[in-house]
Residue, then its C-alpha position, 0 to 999 in steps of 0.5 A: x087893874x088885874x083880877x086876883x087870878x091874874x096877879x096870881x098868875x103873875x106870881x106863879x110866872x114870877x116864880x118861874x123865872x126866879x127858879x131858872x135863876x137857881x133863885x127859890x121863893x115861896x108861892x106866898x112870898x112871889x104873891x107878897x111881892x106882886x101886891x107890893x109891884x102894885x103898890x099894895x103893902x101885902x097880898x090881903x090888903x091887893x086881894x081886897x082892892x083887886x076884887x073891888x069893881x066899880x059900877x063901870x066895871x065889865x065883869x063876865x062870872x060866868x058862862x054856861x055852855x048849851x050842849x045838844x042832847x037827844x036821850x036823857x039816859x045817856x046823857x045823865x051816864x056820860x055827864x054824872x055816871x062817868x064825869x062826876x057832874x050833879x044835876x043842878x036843875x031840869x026843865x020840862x014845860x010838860x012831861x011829853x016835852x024835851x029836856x032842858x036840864x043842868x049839870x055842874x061840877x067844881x064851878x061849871x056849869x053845863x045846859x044840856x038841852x034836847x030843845x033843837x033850836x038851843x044847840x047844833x049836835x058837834x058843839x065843842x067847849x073848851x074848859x079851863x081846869x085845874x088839877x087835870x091829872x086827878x080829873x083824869x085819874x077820876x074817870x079812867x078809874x070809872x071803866x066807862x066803856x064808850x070813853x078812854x081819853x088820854x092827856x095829851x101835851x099841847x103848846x097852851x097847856x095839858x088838856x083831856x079831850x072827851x066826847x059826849x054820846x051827841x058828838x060834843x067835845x069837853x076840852x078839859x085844858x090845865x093852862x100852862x102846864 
């Protein structure tokens, strides 16, 4: 069975292929006709029984990537001053020892460790993101001045690259677009 997030993206391709038929349909009327293809007498009654996994259900809520960092004050400019991240948690086993800390933002989650065993320097994560234009909007209008990324239009989608003071790369990729 599909998630909700994939009838939804069946719904939004459902759309697509209906408007290169001059054929318009609302978003909320391809959602009704996907539930319905499932056997569903409306969305709200497949969105229940989408969400609903059994014990023998494999399901993955979540990845944090560990990012290798090496100042503290750096790090806290690039991910909160100029990404917009808040600090989640910091961990230190001693205030002489390395930083272990998280930030987050809109559902992510990012480990930034200055542990060297966690991370190698040149990590690269790729983050799957939605509404990538104002995100860009966001951060250019912050005049960071080590970080000017651009939008650039790929096979798989429109995606911001930016690169963090440590060498790691955040692809921020609006899929599809």
């Amino acid at each position: 069975m599909f998630s909700p997030d994939q009838a939804k993206s069946m719904a939004k391709r459902l759309r697509v292929a209906l408007a290169a038929d001059a054929v318009e349909v609302s978003h909320a009327r391809a959602l009704e006709l996907i539930a319905a293809s499932f056997g569903f007498v409306d969305w709200n009654t497949a969105v229940a029984s989408l969400t609903r996994g059994g014990p023998e259900t494999i399901a993955f809520t979540g990845c944090s990537p560990i990012l290798r960092i090496f100042d503290e004050a750096k790090a806290r400019e690039f991910y909160c001053g100029f990404l917009g991240f808040t600090v989640a948690f910091e961990h230190r086993h001693t205030a002489d020892l390395p930083l272990y800390m998280a930030v987050e933002r809109a559902g992510l989650q990012l480990h930034l460790s200055e542990h060297h065993n966690d991370a190698s320097p040149g990590a690269n994560a790729f983050i799957p993101t939605t509404n990538l234009r104002a995100l860009h909007a966001e951060v250019m209008a912050r005049n960071y001045p080590f970080n000017r990324p651009g939008l650039e239009k790929l096979p798989w989608g429109l995606q911001m690259q930016v690169h963090d003071p440590f060498g790691n790369r955040l692809r921020f990729c609006e899929q599809g677009s």
